[in-house]
VEXKOLTI-843078 format. One line per 3 residues: for each residue x negated, y negated, z of C-alpha. Coordinates in steps of 0.05 Angstrom, whole numbers, plus 5000, padded with zeros to 4 digits. Layout:
// residues N
X Y Z ~ ...
END
This chain:
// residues 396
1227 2504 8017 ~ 1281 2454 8009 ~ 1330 2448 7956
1367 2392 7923 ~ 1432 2391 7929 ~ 1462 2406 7858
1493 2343 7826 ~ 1567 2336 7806 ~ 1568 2370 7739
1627 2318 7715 ~ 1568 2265 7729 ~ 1505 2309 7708
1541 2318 7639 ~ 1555 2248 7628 ~ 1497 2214 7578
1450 2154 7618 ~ 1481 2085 7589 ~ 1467 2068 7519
1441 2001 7541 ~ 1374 2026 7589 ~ 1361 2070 7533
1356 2018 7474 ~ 1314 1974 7525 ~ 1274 2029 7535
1260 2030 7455 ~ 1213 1966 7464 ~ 1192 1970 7538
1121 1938 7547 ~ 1112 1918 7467 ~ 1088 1857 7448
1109 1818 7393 ~ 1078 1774 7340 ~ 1096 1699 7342
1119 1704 7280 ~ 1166 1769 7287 ~ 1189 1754 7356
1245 1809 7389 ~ 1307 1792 7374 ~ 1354 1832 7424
1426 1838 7396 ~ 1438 1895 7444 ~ 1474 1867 7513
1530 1825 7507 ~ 1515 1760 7553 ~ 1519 1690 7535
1464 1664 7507 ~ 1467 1597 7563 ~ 1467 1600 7635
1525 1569 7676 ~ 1534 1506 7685 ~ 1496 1458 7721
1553 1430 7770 ~ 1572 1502 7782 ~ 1507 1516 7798
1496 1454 7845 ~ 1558 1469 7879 ~ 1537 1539 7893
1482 1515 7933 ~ 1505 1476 7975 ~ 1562 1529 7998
1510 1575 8011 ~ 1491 1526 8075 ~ 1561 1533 8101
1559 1607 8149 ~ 1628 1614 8124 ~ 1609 1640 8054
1568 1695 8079 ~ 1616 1747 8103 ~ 1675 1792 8077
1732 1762 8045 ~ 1802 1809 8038 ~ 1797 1862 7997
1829 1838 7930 ~ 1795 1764 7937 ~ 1813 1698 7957
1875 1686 7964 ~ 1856 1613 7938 ~ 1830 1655 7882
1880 1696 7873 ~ 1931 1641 7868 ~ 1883 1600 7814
1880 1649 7768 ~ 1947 1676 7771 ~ 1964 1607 7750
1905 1611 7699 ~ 1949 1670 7666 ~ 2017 1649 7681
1993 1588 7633 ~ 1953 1614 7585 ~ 2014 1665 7573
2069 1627 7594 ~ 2095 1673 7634 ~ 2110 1675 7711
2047 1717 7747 ~ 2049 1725 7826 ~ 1983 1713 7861
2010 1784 7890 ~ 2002 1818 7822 ~ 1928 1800 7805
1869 1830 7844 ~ 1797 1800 7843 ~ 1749 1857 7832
1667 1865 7830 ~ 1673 1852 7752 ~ 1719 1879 7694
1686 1944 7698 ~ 1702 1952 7765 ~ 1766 1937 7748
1780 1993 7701 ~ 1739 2042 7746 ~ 1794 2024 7808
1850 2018 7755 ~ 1841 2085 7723 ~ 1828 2120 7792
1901 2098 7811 ~ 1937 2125 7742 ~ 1900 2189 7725
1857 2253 7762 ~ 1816 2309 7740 ~ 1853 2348 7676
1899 2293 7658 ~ 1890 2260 7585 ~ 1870 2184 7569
1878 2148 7504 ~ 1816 2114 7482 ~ 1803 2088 7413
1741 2090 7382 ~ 1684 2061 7374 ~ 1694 2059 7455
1665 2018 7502 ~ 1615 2065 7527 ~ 1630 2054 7608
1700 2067 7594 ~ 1687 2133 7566 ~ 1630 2157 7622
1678 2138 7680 ~ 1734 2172 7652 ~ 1687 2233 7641
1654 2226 7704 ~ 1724 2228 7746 ~ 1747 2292 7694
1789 2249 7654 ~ 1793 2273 7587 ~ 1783 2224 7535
1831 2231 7477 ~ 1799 2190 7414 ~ 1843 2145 7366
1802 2122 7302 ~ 1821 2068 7262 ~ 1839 2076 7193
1796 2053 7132 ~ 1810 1982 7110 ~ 1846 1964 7182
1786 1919 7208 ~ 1770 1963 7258 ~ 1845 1960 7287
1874 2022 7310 ~ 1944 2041 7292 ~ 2002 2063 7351
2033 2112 7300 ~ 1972 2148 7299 ~ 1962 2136 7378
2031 2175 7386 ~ 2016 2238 7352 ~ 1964 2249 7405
2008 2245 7469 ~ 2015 2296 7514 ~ 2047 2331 7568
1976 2316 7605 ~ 1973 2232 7570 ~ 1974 2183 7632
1947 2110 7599 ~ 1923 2086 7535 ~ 1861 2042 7527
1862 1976 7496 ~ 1812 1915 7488 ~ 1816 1861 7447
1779 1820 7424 ~ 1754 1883 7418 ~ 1681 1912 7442
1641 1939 7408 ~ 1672 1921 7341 ~ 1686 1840 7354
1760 1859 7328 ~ 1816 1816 7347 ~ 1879 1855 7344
1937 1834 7326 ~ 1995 1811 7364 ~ 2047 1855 7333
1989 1916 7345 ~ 1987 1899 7416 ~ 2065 1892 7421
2069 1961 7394 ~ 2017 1991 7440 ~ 2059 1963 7497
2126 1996 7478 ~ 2092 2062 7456 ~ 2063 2075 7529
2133 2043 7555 ~ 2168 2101 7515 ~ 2127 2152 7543
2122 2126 7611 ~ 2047 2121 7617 ~ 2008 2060 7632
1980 2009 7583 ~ 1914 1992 7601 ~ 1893 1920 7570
1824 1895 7571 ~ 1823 1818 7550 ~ 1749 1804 7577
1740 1761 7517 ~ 1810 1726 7509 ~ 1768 1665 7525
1735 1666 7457 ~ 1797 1666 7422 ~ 1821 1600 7377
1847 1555 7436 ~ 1921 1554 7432 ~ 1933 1630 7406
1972 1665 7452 ~ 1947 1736 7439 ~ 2016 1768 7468
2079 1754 7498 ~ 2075 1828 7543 ~ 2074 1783 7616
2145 1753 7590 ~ 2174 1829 7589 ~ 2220 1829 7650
2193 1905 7681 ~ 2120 1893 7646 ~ 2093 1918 7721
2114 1987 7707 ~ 2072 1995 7641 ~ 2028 1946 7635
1957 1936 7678 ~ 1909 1870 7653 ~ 1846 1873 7656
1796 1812 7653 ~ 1722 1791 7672 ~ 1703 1722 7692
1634 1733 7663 ~ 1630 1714 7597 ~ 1672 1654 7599
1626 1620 7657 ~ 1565 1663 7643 ~ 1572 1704 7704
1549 1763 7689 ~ 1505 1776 7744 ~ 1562 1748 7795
1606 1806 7785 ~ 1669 1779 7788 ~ 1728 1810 7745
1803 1817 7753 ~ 1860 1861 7752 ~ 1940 1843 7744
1993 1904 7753 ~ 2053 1919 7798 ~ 2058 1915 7871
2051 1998 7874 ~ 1994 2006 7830 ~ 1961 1935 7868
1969 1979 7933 ~ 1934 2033 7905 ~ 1876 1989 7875
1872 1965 7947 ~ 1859 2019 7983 ~ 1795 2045 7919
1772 1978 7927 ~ 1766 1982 8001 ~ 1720 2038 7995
1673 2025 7932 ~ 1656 1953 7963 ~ 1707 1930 8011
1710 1862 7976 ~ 1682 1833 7912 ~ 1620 1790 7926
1644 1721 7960 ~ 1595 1675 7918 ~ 1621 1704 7848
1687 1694 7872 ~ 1669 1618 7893 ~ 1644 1615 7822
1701 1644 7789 ~ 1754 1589 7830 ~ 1714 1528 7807
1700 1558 7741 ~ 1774 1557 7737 ~ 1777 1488 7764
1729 1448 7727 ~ 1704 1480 7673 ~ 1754 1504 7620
1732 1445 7581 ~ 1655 1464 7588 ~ 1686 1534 7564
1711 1514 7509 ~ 1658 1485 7474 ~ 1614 1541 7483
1668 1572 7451 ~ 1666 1534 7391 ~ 1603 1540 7384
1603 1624 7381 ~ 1656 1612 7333 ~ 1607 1576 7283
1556 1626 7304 ~ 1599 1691 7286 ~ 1620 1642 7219
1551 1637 7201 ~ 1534 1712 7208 ~ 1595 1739 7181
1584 1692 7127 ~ 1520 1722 7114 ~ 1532 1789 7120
1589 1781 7073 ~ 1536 1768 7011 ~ 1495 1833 7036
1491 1883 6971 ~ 1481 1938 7029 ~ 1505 1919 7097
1573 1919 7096 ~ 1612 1884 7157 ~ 1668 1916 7189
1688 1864 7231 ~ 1669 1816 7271 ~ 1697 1775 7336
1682 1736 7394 ~ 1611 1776 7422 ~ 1609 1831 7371
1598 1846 7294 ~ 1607 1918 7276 ~ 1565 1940 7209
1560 1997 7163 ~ 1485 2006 7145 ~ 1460 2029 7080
1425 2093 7092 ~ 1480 2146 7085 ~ 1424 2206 7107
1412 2175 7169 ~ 1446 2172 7239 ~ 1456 2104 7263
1411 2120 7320 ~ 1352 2130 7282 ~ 1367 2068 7235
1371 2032 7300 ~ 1301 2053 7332 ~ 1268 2039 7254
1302 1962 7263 ~ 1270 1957 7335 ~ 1207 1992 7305
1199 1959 7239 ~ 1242 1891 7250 ~ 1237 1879 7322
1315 1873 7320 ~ 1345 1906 7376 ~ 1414 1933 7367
1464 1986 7392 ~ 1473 2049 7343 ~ 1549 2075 7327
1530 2142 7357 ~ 1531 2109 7426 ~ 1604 2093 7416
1640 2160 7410 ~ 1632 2215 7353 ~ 1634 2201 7283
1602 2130 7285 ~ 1542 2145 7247 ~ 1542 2101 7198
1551 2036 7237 ~ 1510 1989 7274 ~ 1539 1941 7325
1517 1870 7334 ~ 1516 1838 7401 ~ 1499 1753 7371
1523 1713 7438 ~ 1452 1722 7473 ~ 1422 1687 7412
1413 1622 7384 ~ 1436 1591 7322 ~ 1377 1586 7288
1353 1653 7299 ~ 1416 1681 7259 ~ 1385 1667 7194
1319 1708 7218 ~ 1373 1773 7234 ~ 1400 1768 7167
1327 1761 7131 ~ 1303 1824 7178 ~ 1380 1863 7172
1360 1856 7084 ~ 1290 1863 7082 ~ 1300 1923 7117
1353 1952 7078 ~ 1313 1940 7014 ~ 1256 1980 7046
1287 2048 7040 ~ 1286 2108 7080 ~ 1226 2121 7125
END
């Protein structure tokens, strides 16, 4: 009789990701015309990409050229763009040498945290966590060390609590803002004091700024790229997804020093060799034509996250937390109840799918997150009718 062989228990004991599972809460229902699913789970952008980017896509996929391997960090055309993209939108000097073109941001931080930390060491994550972050760093032994935010911060976490939890075993600390899940946009002093807490302790700074994009145009979240040695703590992390709506292109990036690059390299070589030629073609005009496009679509999430923050605000029982580019973090109103039950009765009872708190790290119970970039406008009143109605219909 043959046997399987027996899986890698780091993997076996990580949970399936939060996002099949919620799916899997309304798989094959049908829904009244007049209580349609409204899915607030997956961040994506409610619009595809644009038309010219679309049109041009076609017509390279006739040229033989854009079907084969490209070097392993991307483009060099690429790679020189969007170093450019950076070095302007921080003013600051960035070498096309310093950023790498991965298969999507969370390729990036998979590659990026294979090259700081192995099995037993320690990484800073604060939390609510991006799930993905925590599974890889789980499934490579990686110890996740949580930082909560304190009450009345916005969801911002605080580097004098972040340095009572260092250790002899710390290599990185975890940062992303605007901040998923919570929508959070931390401040620039925050960030600043992330940076010269991992600097201090000679560990790396891991910054994911997939949704800088969605910030107010002109805001210069940091100034960590004008830091003369920011190579040997700091390592950027980005997606070109949300700002062109890429998602399915998988095209990401990652900026550090020339040793850590190397290292990156040789990871990326392995997982896929290269990231995917036609995202990357997407990602270089994207950064050649369509900032402008971008921006309006920005705009226009802005008045979206207005309008439901707005109206959560006037909620006697949803209470927002914050709220931020993709994301609104909520506290819901039924204080004998985990969030992933309140989130199943929504799906059940409201056909509003969301993510529970308990998917985002230990002691999120009581919160709800929000994913509103996937929907429309006009559907944000019919979330804040369901999100009341429901809270006014008590426990089940």
């Amino acid at each position: 009789m043959k046997t399987v062989p027996a899986a890698n228990p780091w993997l076996a004991a990580v949970a399936p990701s939060p996002i099949g599972e919620t799916k899997r809460w309304v798989l094959g229902r049908t829904f009244p015309a007049d209580r349609p699913l409204i899915d607030l789970s997956q961040a994506v952008p409610g619009y595809p990409p644009a038309l010219e980017l679309r049109k041009h896509l076609g017509e390279l996929l006739l040229d033989p050229a854009m079907h084969g391997y490209t070097p392993i960090l991307g483009l060099p055309t690429l790679r020189e763009t969007y170093a450019a993209h950076l070095s302007s939108f921080y003013g600051a000097r960035i070498g096309a040498d310093e950023v790498g073109i991965t298969s999507g941001c969370n390729q990036a931080f998979c590659l990026a945290l294979m090259s700081i930390a192995q099995a037993g060491d320690q990484v800073i994550l604060p939390r609510p966590h991006y799930f993905n972050h925590d599974m890889w760093m789980r499934m490579q032994g990686v110890e996740p060390v949580s930082l909560d935010f304190r009450p009345g911060s916005g969801a911002v976490p605080n580097a004098e609590d972040a340095e009572k939890l260092i250790g002899p075993r710390t290599r990185a600390i975890v940062l992303i803002s605007p901040n998923n899940p919570t929508g959070a946009v931390y401040p620039r002093a925050t960030i600043h004091a992330f940076y010269e807490l991992a600097k201090k302790h000679g560990i790396a700074l891991l910054l994911d700024e997939t949704y800088k994009d969605f910030l107010p145009e002109g805001e210069r979240p940091h100034g960590l790229f004008d830091e003369p040695d920011w190579q040997g703590t700091l390592v950027h992390l980005y997606s070109f997804s949300k700002v062109f709506a890429l998602t399915g292109y998988r095209v990401g990036g990652v900026t550090a020093g020339a040793g850590l690059m190397a290292e990156i390299e040789k990871a990326m070589d392995c997982v896929s060799i290269c990231p995917p030629r036609l995202g990357q073609e997407a990602a270089l005009y994207g950064l050649r034509n369509l900032l402008p496009w971008a921006r309006k679509n920005t705009e226009g999430l802005k008045a979206r996250a207005d309008l439901l923050g707005q109206g959560l605000q006037k909620s006697n029982r949803w209470r927002l937390v914050s709220i931020g580019a993709y994301f609104a973090y909520v506290e819901h109103p039924f204080a004998d109840q985990p969030s992933t039950a309140v989130s199943k009765r929504l799906a059940d009872e409201e056909n509003l799918l969301t993510i529970p708190g308990d998917m985002f790290g230990a002691g999120q119970e009581r919160f709800v997150r929000l994913a509103f970039a996937n929907v429309t406008d006009d559907k944000i009143p019919a979330v804040l009718e369901r999100l009341e109605r429901f809270g006014e219909s008590g426990p089940a």
